[in-house]
GUGUZA-592789 format. One line per 2 residues: number of its first residue (from 1); their letters; for each residue x, y, z of N, C-alpha, C. Coordinates in steps of 0.2 Angstrom, whole numbers. Example, Ala and Ser with C-alpha at 12.3 -4.5 7.8 and 13.67 -1.06 7.14 Angstrom:
BEGIN
1> AS> 66:-28:39:62:-22:39:66:-16:39 ~ 64:-11:35:68:-5:36:64:0:39
! end
This chain:
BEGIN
1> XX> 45:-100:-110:38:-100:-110:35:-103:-103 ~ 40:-106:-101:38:-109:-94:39:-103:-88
3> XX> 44:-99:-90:42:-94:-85:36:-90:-84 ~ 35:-88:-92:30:-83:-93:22:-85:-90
5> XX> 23:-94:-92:17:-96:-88:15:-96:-82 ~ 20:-97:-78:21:-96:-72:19:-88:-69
7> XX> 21:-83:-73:21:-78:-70:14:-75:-71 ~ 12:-79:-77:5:-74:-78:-1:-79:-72
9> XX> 2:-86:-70:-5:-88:-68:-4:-84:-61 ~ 5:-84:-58:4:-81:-52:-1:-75:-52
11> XX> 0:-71:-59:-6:-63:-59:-11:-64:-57 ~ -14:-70:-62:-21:-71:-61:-23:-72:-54
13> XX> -18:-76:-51:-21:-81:-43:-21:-71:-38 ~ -16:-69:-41:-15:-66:-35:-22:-58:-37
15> XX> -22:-60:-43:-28:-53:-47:-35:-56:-42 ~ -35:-62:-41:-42:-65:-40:-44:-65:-32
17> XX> -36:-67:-30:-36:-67:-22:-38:-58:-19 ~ -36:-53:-25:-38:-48:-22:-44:-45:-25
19> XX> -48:-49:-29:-54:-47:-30:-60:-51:-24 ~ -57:-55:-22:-61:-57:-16:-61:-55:-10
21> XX> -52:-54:-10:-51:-49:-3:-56:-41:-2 ~ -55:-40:-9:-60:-34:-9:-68:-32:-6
23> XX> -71:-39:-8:-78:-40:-4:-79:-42:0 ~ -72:-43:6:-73:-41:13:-72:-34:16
25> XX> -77:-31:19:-75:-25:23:-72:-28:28 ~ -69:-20:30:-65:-20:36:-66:-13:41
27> XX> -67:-7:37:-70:-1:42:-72:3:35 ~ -76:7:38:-78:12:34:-75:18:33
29> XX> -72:19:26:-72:25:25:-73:31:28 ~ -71:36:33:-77:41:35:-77:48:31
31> XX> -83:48:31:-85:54:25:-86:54:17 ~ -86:46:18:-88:43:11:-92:38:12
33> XX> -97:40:10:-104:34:10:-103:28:8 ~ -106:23:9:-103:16:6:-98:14:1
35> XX> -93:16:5:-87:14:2:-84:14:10 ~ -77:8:8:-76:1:15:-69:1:13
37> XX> -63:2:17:-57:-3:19:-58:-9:18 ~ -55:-12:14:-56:-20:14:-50:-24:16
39> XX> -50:-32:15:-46:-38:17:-40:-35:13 ~ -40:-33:6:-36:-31:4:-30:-28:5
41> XX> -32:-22:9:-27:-15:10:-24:-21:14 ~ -25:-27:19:-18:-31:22:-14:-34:18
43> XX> -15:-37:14:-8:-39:10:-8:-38:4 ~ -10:-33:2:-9:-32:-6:-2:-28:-6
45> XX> 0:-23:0:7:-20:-2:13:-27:-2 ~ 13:-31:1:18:-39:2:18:-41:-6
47> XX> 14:-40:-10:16:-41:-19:22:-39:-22 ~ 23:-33:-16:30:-28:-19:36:-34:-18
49> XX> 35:-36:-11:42:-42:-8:42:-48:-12 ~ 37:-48:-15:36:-54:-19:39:-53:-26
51> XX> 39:-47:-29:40:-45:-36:43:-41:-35 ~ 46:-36:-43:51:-33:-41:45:-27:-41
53> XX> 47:-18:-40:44:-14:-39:38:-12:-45 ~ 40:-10:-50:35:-11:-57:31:-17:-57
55> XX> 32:-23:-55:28:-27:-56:22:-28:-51 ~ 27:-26:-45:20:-29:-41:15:-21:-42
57> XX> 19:-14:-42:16:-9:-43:8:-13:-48 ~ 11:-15:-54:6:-16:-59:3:-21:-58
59> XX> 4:-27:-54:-1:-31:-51:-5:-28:-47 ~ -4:-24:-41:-9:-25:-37:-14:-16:-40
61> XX> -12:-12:-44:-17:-8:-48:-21:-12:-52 ~ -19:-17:-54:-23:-21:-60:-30:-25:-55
63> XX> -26:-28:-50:-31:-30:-45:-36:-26:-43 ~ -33:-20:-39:-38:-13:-40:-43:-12:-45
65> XX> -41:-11:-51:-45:-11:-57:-50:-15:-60 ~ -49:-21:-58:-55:-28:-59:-59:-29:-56
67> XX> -57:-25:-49:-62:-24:-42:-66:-19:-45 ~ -63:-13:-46:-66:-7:-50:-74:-9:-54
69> XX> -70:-12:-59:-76:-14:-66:-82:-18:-63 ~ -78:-25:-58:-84:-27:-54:-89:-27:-49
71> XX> -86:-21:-47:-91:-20:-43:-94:-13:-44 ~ -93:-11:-49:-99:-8:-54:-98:-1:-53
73> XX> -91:3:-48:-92:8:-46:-92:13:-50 ~ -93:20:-49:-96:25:-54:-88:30:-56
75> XX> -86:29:-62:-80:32:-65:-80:38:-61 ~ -77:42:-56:-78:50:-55:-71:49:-53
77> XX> -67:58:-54:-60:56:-53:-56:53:-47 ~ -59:56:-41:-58:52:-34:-58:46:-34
79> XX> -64:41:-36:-64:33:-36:-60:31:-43 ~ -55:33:-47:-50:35:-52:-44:33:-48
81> XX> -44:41:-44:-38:40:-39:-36:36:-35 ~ -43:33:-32:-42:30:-26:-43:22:-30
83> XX> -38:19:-34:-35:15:-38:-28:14:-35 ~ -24:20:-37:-17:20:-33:-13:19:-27
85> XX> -19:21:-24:-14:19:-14:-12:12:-15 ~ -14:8:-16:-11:1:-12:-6:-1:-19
87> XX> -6:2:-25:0:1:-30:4:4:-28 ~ 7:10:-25:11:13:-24:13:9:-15
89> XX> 8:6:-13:11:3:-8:15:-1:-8 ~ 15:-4:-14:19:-11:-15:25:-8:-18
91> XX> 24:-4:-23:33:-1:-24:35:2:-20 ~ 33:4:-13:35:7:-8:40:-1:-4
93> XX> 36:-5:-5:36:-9:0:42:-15:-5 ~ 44:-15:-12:46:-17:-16:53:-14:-15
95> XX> 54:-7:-15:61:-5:-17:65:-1:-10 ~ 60:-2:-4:63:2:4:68:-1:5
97> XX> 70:-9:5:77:-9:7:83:-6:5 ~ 88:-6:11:94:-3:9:97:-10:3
99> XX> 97:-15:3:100:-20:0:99:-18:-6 ~ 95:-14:-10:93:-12:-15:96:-7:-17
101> XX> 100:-3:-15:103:3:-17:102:9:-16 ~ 104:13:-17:101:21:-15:95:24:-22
103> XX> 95:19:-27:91:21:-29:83:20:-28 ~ 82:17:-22:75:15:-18:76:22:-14
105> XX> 80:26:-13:77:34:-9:74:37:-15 ~ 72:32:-21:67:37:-26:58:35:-25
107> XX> 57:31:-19:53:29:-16:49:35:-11 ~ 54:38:-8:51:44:-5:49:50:-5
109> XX> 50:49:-14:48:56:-18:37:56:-15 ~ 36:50:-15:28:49:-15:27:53:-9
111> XX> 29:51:-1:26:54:5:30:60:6 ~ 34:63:2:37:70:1:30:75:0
113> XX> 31:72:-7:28:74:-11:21:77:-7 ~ 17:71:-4:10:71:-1:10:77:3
115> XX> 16:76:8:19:83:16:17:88:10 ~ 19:91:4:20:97:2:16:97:-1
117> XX> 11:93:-4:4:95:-6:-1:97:-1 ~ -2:94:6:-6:93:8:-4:103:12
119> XX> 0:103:11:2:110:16:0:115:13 ~ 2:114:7:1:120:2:-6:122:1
121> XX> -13:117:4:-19:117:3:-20:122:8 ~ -26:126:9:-31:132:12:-32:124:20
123> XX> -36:120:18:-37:119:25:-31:112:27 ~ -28:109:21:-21:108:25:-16:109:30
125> XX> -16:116:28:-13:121:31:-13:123:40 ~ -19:121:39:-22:122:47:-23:116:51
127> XX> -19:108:49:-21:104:49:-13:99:47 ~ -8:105:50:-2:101:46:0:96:52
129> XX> -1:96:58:0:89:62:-1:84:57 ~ -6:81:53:-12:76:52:-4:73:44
131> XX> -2:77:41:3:76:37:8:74:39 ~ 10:78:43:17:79:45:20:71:51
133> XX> 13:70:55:14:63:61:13:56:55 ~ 10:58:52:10:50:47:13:50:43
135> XX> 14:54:38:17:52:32:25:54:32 ~ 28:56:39:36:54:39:36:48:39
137> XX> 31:45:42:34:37:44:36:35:37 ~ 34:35:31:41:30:26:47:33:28
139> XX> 46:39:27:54:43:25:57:40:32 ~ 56:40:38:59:39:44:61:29:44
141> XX> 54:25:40:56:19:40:62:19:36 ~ 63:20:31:65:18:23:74:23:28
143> XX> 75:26:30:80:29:32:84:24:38 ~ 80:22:42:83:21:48:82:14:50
145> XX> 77:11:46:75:2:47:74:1:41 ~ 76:0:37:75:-1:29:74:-9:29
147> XX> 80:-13:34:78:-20:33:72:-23:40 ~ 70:-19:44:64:-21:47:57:-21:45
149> XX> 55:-26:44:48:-27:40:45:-24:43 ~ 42:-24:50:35:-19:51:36:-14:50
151> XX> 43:-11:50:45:-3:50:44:-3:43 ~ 44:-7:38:45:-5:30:36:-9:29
153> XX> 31:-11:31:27:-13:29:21:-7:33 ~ 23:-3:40:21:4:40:22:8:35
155> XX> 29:11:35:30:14:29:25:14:23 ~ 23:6:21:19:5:16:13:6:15
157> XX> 10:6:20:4:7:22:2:15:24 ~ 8:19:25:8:25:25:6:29:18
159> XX> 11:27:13:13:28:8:5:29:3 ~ 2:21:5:-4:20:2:-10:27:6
161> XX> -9:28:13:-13:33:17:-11:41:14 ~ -5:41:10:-4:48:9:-6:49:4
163> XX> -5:45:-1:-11:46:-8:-18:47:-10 ~ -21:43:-8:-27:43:-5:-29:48:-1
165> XX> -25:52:5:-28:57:9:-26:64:6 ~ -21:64:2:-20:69:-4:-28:71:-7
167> XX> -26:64:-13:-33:65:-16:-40:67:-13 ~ -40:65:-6:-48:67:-5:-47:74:-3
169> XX> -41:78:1:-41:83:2:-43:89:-5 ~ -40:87:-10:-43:92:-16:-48:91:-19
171> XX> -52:82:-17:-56:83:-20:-63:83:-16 ~ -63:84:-13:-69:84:-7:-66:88:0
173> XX> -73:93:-1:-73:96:2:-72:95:11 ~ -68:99:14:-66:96:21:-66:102:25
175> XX> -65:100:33:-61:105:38:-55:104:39 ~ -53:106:42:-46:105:46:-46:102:54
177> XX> -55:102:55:-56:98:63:-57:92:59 ~ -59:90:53:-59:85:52:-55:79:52
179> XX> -50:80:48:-43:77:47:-40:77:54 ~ -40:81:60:-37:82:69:-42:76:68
181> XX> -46:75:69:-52:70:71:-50:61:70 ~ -46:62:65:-45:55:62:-37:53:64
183> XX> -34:57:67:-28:54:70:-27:48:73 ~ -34:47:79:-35:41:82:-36:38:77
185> XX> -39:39:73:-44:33:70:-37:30:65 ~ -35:35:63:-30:31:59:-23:27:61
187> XX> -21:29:69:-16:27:71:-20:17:71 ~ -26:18:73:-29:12:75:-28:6:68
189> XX> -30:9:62:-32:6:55:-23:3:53 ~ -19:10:53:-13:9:48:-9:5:52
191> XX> -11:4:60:-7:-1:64:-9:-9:63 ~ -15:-10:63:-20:-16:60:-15:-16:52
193> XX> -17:-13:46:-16:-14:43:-8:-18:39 ~ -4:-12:44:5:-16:45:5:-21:46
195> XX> 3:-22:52:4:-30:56:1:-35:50 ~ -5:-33:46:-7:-38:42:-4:-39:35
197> XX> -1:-35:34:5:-34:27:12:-39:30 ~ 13:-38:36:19:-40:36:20:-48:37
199> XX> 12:-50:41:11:-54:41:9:-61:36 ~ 6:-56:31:2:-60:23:11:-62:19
201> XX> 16:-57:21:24:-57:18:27:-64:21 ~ 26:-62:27:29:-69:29:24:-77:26
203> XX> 18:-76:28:16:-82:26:19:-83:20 ~ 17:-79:15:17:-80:9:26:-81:4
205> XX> 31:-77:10:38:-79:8:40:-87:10 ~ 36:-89:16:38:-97:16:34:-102:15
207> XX> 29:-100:11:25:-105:6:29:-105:0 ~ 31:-100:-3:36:-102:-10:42:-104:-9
209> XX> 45:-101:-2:50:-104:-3:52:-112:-1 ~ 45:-115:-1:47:-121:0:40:-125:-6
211> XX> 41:-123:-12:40:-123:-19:45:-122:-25 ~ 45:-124:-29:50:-123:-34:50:-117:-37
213> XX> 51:-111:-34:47:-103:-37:52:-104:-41 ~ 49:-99:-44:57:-96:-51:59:-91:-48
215> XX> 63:-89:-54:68:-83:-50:65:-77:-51 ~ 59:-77:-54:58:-67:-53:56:-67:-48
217> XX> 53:-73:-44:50:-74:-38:54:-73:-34 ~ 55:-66:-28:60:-66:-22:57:-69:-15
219> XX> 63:-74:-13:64:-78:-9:67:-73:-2 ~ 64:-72:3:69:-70:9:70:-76:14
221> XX> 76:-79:14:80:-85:16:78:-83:24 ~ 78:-77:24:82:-75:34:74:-75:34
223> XX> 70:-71:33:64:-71:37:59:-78:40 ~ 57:-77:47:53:-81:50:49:-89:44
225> XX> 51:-95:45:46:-102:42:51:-101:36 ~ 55:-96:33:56:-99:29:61:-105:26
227> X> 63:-110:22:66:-117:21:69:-113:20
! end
């Protein structure tokens, strides 16, 4: 019982913390009317380091989702989809290391996946740089630096950028000069974003680990502050 207490308040704390990181902006959306990047997309993938993949997946979508109901947004599939990015970021960011097994290259199915949808689209297609320069970076982090954090908290934040730019390509209408357009912008956002995932990981590994975590809680002993 004492664990289970333990792990639902961590939910709540961390449910709350990303319902408030949410109503801070960070950059706006472009090509979507008020709607905002928030404090969130920086350390809501670090859930995953925290938890195991499944969990922190279902934590920080649930976080997502309380955001969702409270701030009143209007059910339509897109704002539905755009749920997922920063869930998927956290199992990305949960199961990238090698210390984990080879079953974490089932990790990569996600920004595979993205490359081969976004291609197979009419203006994708015209537009295959814009897939092809971001969304290897998991597959190249999770291959070649699996135990480098900012290489695996890119990755993550990749992962989160290829769901999300999946989704808006089928569902909003675009050009192919549009998405060429956003390369600067995005090299600028998912490098902020990294640094602040990997950064919220660290803070957050040696604050517990110099607390009596329990054991679903994962401790990394080697990382920077930690006891």
């Amino acid at each position: 019982m004492e664990l289970d207490f333990k792990k639902t308040a961590f939910i709540v704390v961390f449910v709350v913390a990303g319902l408030l990181a949410s109503r801070i902006n960070f950059s706006a959306v472009l090509g979507a009317p008020n709607q905002s990047f928030t404090l969130f997309q920086f350390f809501a993938p670090s859930a995953g380091g925290l938890l195991s993949g499944v969990l922190g997946f279902a934590v920080v979508l649930a976080a997502s989702l309380v955001d969702f109901v409270f701030a009143g947004k209007e059910a339509t599939l897109l704002n539905l989809v755009r749920l997922l990015p920063l869930a998927f970021a956290a199992l990305y960011f949960a199961t990238a290391s090698k210390r984990r097994g080879s079953k974490s290259l089932g990790v990569l199915a996600v920004p595979l996946a993205a490359i081969a949808l976004f291609l197979l689209h009419p203006v994708g297609q015209q537009a295959w740089l814009f897939a092809a320069l971001f969304w290897s970076v998991p597959v190249l982090a999770r291959l070649f630096a699996p135990e480098n954090l900012l290489a695996k908290s890119l990755g993550a934040t990749f992962t989160a950028h290829a769901v999300g730019s999946v989704a808006w390509l089928y569902l909003v209408p675009t050009t192919p000069s549009f998405w060429l357009a956003l390369i600067p912008v995005v090299v600028y956002e998912r490098g902020l974003f990294a640094a602040g995932t990997a950064v919220s990981y660290v803070a957050a590994n040696a604050l517990f680990s110099r607390l009596s975590a329990p054991a679903w809680l994962r401790i990394d002993r080697r990382l920077p502050l930690a006891a």
